[in-house]
N, C-alpha and C positions, 0 to 999 in steps of 0.2 A: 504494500500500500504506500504510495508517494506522500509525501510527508504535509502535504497539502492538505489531501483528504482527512488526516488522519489529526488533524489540528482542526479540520470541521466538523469532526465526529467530536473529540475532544472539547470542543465550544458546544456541539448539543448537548452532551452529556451535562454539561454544568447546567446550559439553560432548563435542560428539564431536571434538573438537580432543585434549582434556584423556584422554578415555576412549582414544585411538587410543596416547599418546604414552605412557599406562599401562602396555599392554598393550605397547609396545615397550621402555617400561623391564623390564617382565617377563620380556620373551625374551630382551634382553639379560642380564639378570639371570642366567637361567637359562644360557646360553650358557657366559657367566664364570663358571659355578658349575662344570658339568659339565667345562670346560678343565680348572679346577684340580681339583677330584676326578680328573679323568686323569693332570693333571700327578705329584700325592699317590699315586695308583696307580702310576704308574710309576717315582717316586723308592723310595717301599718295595717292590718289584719288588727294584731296583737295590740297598737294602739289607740285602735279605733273599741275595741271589747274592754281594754282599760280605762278609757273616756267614759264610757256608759258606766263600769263599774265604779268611778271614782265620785261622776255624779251622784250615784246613790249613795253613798259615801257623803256626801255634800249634803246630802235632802237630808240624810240621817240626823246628820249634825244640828243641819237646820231643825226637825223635828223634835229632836230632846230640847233643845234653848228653847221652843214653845213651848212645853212643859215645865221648864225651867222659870220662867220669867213673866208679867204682864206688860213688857215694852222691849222694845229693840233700840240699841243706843251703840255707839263706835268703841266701847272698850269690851264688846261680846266677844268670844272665838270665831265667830264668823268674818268679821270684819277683818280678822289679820292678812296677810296676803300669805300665803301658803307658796313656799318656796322650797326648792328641791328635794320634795319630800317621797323617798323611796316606796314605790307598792310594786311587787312583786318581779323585783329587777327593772322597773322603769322608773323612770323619775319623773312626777306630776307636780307641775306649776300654776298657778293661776291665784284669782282672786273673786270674791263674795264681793256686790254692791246691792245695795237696797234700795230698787228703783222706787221705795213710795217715800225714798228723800229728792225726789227729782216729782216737778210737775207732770202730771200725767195726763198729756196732750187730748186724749179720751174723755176728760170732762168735760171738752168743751160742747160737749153733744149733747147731755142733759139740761133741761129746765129746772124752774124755780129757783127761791133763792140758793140753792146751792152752785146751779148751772150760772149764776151771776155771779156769784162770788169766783168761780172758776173763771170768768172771762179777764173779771178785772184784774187777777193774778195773774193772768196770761199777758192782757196790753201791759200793764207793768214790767213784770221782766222783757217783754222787746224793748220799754222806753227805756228797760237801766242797761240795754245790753246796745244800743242807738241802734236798735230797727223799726223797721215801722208799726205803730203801734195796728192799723188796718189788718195786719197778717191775721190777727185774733181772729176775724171773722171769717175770712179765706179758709181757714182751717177747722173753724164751727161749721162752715158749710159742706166741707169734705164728710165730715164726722158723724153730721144727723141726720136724720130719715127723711128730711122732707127736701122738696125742691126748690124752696124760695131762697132764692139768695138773700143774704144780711148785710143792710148797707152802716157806714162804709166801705168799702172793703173785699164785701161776700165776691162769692162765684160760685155757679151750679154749670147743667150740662152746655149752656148757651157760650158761656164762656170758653173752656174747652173744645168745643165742635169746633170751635176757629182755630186750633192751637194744628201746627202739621209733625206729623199723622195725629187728624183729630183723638179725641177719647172720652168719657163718659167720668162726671162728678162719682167721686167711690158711693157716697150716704150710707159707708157704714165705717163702726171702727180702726184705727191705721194698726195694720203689724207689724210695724219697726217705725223708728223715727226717720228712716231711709224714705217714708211714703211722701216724706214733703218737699223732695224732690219735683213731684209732680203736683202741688198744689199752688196755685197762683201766685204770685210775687217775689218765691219763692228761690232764692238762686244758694250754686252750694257754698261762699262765702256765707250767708246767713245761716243754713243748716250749721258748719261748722261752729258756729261762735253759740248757736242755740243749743247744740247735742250735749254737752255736759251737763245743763239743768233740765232735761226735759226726758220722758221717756212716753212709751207706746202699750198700756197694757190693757186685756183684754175687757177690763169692768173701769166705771169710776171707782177713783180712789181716795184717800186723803193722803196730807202730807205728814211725815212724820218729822216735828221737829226736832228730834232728835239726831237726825240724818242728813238734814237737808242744810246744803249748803246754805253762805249768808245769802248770795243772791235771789235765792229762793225763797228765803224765809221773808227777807225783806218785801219783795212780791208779791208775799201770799198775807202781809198787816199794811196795812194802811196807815200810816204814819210814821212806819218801822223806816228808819234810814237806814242805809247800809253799811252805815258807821256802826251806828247798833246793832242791826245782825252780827257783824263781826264779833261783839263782844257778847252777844249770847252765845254764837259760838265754842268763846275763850271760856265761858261761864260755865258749859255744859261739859269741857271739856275734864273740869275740876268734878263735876256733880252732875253727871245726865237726867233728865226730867221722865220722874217715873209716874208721874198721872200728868194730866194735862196743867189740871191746876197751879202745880209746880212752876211752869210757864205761864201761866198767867199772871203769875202772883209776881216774877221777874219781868215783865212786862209793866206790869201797875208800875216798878219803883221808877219803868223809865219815862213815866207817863205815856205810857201810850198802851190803848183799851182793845183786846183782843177780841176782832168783831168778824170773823171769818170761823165756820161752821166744819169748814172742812181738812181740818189738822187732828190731831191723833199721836201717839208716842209709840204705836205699834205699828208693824207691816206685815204684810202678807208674800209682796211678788219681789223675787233676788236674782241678780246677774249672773252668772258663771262663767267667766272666761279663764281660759290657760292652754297648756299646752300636757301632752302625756310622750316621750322620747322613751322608746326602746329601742335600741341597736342602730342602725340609719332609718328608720321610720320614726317620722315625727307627727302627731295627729293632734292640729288647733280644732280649741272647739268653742262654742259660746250658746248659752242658755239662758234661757229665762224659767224659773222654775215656782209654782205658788205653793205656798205651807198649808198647809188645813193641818190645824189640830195636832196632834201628836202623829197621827199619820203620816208613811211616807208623803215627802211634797209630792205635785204634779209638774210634770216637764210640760210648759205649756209651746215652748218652740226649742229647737238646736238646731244650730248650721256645726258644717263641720267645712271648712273650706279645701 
């Protein structure tokens, strides 16, 4: 064989040398790939089953403190932030909030003097947050059964039909405070500056002031400045208010007369947000969960993103 040939047998051999050990880096490749996608499947499996178990976990806890107590206040166990706290070789993070220290955008949909005292809490904190006070009604109109729009302000399906791609007024309660995205005047610099004092739950509620932020508190009394929220605040901080009276009676020394029907020092509906990490599966999740009684709570919504 001429030495030619024999130098182009010699270069195929390599190339199919070269081409074989490709194609098995390939399969290996692929092999190692699809392990760990299984491995990643079955670790968020595991942390998606930990999520639900740690909720109950959470409802638990929340269940014995109503047993425990006739008020909910910021030095409970619930209130701490729970931090990398081991269950069952994962580690679950998150934190409890007590959405009935946040106005609960939902009242704006009942009548009588409750439903009024719920409005003027509501234009209030837009005036202390510099929005417009009008949104109140925009959002009483999403919220209640009927179709007349509330001036100033209001909007029903008339309004909307103009909007592109038109849509229909909801006329019933919002499921997240994400709904007011789509309500009149509504833009997401305002959502954002509102979403810490407000929340979306499924009944009217009262505010607990023992939870509730100053701007809140301030909102929901009429004459209460926000100076002085602040220092009921500081005030509850030392001593949380376990009947209402309690509050009222720290109210009287500031002069000013607690004339709002719809405050209370207990709750019912709490947040659950965290996270649960086993192995490379990570699984965020976030709840809204109501207490009744000594009974486990009710999961009234979960995302799991």
């Amino acid at each position: 064989m001429k030495s030619s040939q024999r130098g182009v047998v010699v270069i195929t051999a390599i190339l199919v040398v070269a081409f074989v050990a490709s194609i098995a880096s390939f399969i290996a490749w692929q092999l190692q790939l699809r392990m760990r996608q299984s491995e990643n499947m079955v670790d968020r499996s595991r942390s998606q089953a930990l999520v639900s178990a740690s909720l109950d976990w959470i409802g638990m806890e929340l269940a014995r403190d109503e047993g425990d107590t006739s008020c909910d206040h910021l030095d409970e166990p619930w209130a701490k932030a729970i931090l990398s706290l081991p269950v069952d070789g994962a580690q679950l993070s998150g934190t409890v909030s007590d959405q009935q220290g946040l106005f609960n955008l939902n009242n704006l949909g009942r009548d009588g003097d409750a439903g009024k005292a719920d409005r003027e809490t509501f234009r209030r904190l837009l005036e202390s947050l510099k929005l417009p006070p009008d949104l109140s009604a925009a959002v009483a109109d999403w919220v209640d059964a009927d179709r007349e729009a509330g001036m100033p302000g209001g909007a029903e399906d008339s309004e909307y039909l103009r909007q592109d791609p038109p849509y229909l007024s909801a006329n019933r309660p919002l499921d997240t405070v994400d709904a007011l995205y789509r309500i009149k005047g509504f833009t997401p610099e305002m959502v954002g500056r509102l979403r810490p004092f407000v929340t979306a739950l499924p009944v009217p509620t009262p505010i607990n002031v023992n939870t509730a932020p100053a701007e809140v508190l301030a909102a929901a009394i009429d004459g209460l400045s926000l100076e002085q929220a602040r220092e009921v605040a500081r005030e509850r901080e030392e001593q949380y208010f376990a009947e209402l009276g309690e509050f009222r009676a720290l109210l009287s020394k500031m002069g000013v007369v607690l004339n709002n029907p719809n405050l209370d020092v207990k709750s019912r509906y709490f947040q659950i947000r965290g996270q649960v990490a086993h192995g490379r599966g990570k699984a965020y999740f976030e709840a809204l969960i109501e207490r009744r009684g000594s009974v486990l709570p009710t999961i009234v919504w979960q995302k799991m993103p």
